[in-house]
KOLDO-671316 format. One record per residue (C-alpha): x, y, z; residue in one letter. Coordinates in Angstrom, 1 decimal, decimal comma. Layout:
N
[[X; Y; Z]; 'A']
...
END
This chain:
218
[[95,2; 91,6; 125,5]; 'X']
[[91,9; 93,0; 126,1]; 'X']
[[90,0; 94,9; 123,2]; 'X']
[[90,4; 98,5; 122,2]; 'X']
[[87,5; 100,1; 121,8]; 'X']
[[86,1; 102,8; 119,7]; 'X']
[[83,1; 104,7; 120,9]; 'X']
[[81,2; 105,9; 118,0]; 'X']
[[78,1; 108,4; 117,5]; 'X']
[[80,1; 110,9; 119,3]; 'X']
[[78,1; 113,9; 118,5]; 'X']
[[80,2; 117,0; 121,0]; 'X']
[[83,6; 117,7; 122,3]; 'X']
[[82,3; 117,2; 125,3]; 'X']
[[81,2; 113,5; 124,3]; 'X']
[[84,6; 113,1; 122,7]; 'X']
[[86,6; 113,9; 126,1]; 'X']
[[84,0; 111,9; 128,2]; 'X']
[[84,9; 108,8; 125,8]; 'X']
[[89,0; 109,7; 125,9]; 'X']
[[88,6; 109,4; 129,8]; 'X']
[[86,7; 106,4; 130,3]; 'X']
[[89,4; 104,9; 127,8]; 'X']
[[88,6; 105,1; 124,3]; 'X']
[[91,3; 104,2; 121,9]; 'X']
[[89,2; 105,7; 119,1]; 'X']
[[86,2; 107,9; 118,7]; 'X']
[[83,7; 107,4; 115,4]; 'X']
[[82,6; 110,9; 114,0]; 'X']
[[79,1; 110,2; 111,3]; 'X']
[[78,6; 112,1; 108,5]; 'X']
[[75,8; 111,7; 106,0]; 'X']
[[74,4; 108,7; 106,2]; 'X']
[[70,8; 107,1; 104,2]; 'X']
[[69,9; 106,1; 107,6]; 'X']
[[70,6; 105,3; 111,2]; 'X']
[[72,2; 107,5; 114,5]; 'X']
[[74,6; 110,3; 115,2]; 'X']
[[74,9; 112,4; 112,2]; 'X']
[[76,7; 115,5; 112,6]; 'X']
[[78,0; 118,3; 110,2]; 'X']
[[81,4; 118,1; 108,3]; 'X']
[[82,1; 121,6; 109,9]; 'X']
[[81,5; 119,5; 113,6]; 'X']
[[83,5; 116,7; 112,9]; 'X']
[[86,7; 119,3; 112,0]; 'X']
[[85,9; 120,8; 115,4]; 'X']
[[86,1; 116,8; 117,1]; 'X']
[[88,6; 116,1; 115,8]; 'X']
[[91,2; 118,9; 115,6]; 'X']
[[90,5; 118,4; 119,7]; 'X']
[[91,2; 115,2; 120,1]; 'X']
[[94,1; 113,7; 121,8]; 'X']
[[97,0; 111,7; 120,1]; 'X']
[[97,0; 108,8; 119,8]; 'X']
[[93,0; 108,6; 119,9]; 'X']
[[91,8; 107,4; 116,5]; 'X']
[[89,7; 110,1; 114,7]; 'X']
[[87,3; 108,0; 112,3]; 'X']
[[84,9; 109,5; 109,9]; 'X']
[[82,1; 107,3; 108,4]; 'X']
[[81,3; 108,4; 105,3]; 'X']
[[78,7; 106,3; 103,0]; 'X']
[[80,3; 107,8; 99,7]; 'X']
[[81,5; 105,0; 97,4]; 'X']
[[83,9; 106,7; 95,1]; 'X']
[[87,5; 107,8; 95,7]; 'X']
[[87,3; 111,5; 94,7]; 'X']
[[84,2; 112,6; 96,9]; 'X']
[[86,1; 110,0; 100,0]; 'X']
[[88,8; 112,1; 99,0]; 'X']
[[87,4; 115,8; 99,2]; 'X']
[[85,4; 115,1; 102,5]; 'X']
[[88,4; 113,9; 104,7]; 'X']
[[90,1; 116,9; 103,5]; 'X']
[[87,4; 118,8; 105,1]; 'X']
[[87,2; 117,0; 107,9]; 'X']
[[90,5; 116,1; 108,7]; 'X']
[[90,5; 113,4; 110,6]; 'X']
[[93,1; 110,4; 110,4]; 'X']
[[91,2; 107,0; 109,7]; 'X']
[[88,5; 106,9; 107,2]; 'X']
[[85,3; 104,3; 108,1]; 'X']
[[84,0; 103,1; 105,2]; 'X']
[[80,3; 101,7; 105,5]; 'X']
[[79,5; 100,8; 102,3]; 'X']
[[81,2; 99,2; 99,4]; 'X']
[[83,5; 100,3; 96,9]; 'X']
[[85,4; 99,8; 94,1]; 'X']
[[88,6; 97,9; 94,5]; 'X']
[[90,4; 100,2; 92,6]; 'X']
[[89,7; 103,2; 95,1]; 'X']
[[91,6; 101,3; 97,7]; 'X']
[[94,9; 102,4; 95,6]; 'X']
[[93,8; 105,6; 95,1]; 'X']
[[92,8; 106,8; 99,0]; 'X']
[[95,9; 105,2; 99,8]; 'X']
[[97,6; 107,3; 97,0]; 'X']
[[95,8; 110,5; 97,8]; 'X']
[[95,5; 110,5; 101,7]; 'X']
[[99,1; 109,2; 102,7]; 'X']
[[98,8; 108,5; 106,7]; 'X']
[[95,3; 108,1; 106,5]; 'X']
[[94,1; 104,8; 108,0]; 'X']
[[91,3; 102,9; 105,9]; 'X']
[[88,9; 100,7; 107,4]; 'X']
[[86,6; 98,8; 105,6]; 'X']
[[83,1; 97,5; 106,9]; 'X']
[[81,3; 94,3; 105,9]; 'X']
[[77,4; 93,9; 107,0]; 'X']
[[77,3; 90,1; 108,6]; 'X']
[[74,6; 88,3; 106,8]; 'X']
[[75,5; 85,1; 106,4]; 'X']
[[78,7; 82,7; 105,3]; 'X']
[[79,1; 85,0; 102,0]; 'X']
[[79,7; 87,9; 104,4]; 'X']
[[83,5; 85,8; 105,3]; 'X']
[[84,6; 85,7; 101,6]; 'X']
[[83,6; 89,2; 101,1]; 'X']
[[85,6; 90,1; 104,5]; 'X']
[[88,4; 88,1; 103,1]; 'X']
[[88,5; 89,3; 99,6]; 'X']
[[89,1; 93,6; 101,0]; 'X']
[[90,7; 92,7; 103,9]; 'X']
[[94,2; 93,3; 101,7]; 'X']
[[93,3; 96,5; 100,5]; 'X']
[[92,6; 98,1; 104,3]; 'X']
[[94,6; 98,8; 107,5]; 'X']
[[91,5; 97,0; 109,5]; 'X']
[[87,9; 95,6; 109,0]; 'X']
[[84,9; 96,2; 111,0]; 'X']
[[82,0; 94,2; 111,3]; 'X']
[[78,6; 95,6; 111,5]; 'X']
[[74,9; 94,8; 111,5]; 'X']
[[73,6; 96,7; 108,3]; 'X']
[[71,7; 95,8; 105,1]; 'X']
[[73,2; 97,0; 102,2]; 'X']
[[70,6; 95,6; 100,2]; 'X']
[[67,6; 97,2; 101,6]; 'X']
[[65,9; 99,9; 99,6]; 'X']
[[66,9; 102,6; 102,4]; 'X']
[[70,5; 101,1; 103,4]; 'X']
[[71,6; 100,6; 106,6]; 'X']
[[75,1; 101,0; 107,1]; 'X']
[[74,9; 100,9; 111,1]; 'X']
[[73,8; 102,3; 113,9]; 'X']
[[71,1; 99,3; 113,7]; 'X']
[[71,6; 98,2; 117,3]; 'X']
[[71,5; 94,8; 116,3]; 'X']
[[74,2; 92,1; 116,9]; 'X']
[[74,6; 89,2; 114,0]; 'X']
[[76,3; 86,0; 113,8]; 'X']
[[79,1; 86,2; 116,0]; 'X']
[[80,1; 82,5; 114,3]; 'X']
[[80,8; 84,5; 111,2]; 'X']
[[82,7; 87,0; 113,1]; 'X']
[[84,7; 84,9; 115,0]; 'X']
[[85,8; 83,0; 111,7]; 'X']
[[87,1; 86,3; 109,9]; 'X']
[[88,8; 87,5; 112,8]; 'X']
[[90,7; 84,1; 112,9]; 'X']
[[91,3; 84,8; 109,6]; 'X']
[[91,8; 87,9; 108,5]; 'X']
[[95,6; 89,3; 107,6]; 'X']
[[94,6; 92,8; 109,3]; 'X']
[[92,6; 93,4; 112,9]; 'X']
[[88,5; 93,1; 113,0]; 'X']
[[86,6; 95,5; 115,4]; 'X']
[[83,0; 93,5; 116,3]; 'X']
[[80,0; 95,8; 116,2]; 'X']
[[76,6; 96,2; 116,0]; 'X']
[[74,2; 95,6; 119,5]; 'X']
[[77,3; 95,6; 122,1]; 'X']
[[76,4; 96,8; 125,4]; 'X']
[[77,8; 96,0; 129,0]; 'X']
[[75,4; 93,4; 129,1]; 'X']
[[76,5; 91,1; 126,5]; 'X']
[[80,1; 92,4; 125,6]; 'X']
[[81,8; 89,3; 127,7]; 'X']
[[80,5; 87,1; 125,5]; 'X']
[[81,0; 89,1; 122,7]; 'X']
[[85,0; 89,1; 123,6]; 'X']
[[84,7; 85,3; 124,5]; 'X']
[[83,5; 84,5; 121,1]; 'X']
[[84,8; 86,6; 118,3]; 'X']
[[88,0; 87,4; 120,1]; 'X']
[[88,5; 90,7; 118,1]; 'X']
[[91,2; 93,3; 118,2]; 'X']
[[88,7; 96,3; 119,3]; 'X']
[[85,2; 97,1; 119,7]; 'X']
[[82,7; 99,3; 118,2]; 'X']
[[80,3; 100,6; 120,7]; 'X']
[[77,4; 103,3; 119,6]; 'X']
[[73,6; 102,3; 120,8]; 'X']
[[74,9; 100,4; 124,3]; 'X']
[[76,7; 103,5; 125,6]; 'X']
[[73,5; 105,6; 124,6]; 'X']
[[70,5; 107,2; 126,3]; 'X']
[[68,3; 110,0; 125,8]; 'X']
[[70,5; 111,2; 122,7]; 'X']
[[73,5; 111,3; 124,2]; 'X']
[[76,7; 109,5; 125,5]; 'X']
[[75,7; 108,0; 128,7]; 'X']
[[78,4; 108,2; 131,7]; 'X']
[[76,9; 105,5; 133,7]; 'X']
[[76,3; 103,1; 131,0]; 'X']
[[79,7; 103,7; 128,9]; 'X']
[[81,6; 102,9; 132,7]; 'X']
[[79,4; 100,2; 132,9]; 'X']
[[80,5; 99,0; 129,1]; 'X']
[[84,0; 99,6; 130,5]; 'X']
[[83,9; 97,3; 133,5]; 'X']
[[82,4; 94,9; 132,1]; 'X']
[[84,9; 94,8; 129,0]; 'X']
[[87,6; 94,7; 132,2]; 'X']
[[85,7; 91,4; 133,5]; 'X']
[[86,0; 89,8; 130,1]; 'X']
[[88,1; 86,5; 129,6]; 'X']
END
């Protein structure tokens, strides 16, 4: 079964029914971030994503960290998976889930190294799916995406083996390398962002390309 795929960044409604139509399975809506691509206002990301199709994922990254600010901003912007680039406290797991019944929750782990498997390992119970990105959490101005950068796809490819719940594979996927991407981690989607990019906006002729390529792929 090939990958879905989640096109993230998407910065219009326009964007967001260019993505639906080339066959996106989910779009990724940014909301304050310390760093990195496609920020856009809460008051946007309603708009989004009270327009978007079921059963397209709506999935707001939010950098927040604690459960009653999580909380207040999906209310706002009501869509119906929440992203979360950074860590948190276990207990907020229990509480989203609590608070935000039918709200999807999807954790991200920054690949580093071997540690980033255990920490993959040790959420992945808590979530509905995990995604794995390129960031640095521990840099003095985080990253939590957007970086363009792929990491170890070894890594990758041993937590999605692993992992009780389905791993999207970002960070650096284009149409160029997204074959091999497929062939190696063998995730359930893809997260696609910089690749599908150009000139700050979504790119027709390179998110088709992303496509075909993705419908080449072993």
């Amino acid at each position: 079964m090939k990958p879905r795929v989640k096109v993230c960044c998407i910065a219009s409604v326009e964007e967001a029914r260019l993505a639906v139509g080339c066959g996106a399975s989910a779009l990724g809506l940014v909301s304050e971030m310390p760093s990195g691509p496609g920020v856009i206002s809460e008051e946007l990301i309603a708009e989004i994503a009270a327009r978007v199709p079921p059963p397209v994922a709506t999935f707001l990254l939010t950098c927040r960290q604690d459960a009653e600010s999580i909380v207040e901003q999906q209310r706002r912007c009501r869509v119906n998976t929440l992203q979360l680039c950074d860590r948190v406290p276990v207990g907020a797991y229990a509480e989203l889930r609590a608070r935000l019944p039918g709200v999807s929750l999807v954790q991200v782990v920054h690949v580093g190294g071997e540690e980033s498997f255990d920490e993959a390992m040790s959420v992945a119970r808590h979530v509905d799916a995990l995604l794995l990105d390129s960031g640095n959490q521990s840099l003095a101005v985080k990253e939590l995406g957007g970086t363009g950068r792929t990491h170890d796809w070894r890594v990758s490819r041993r937590v999605a083996e692993s992992s009780p719940v389905p791993v999207f594979l970002a960070g650096g996927l284009k149409a160029e390398n997204v074959a091999e991407a497929v062939e190696t981690v063998r995730p359930f989607g893809l997260d696609v962002c910089s690749g599908v990019r150009g000139e700050g906006r979504l790119d027709e002729g390179r998110l088709r390309r992303f496509f075909a390529a993705l419908g080449d792929a072993a």
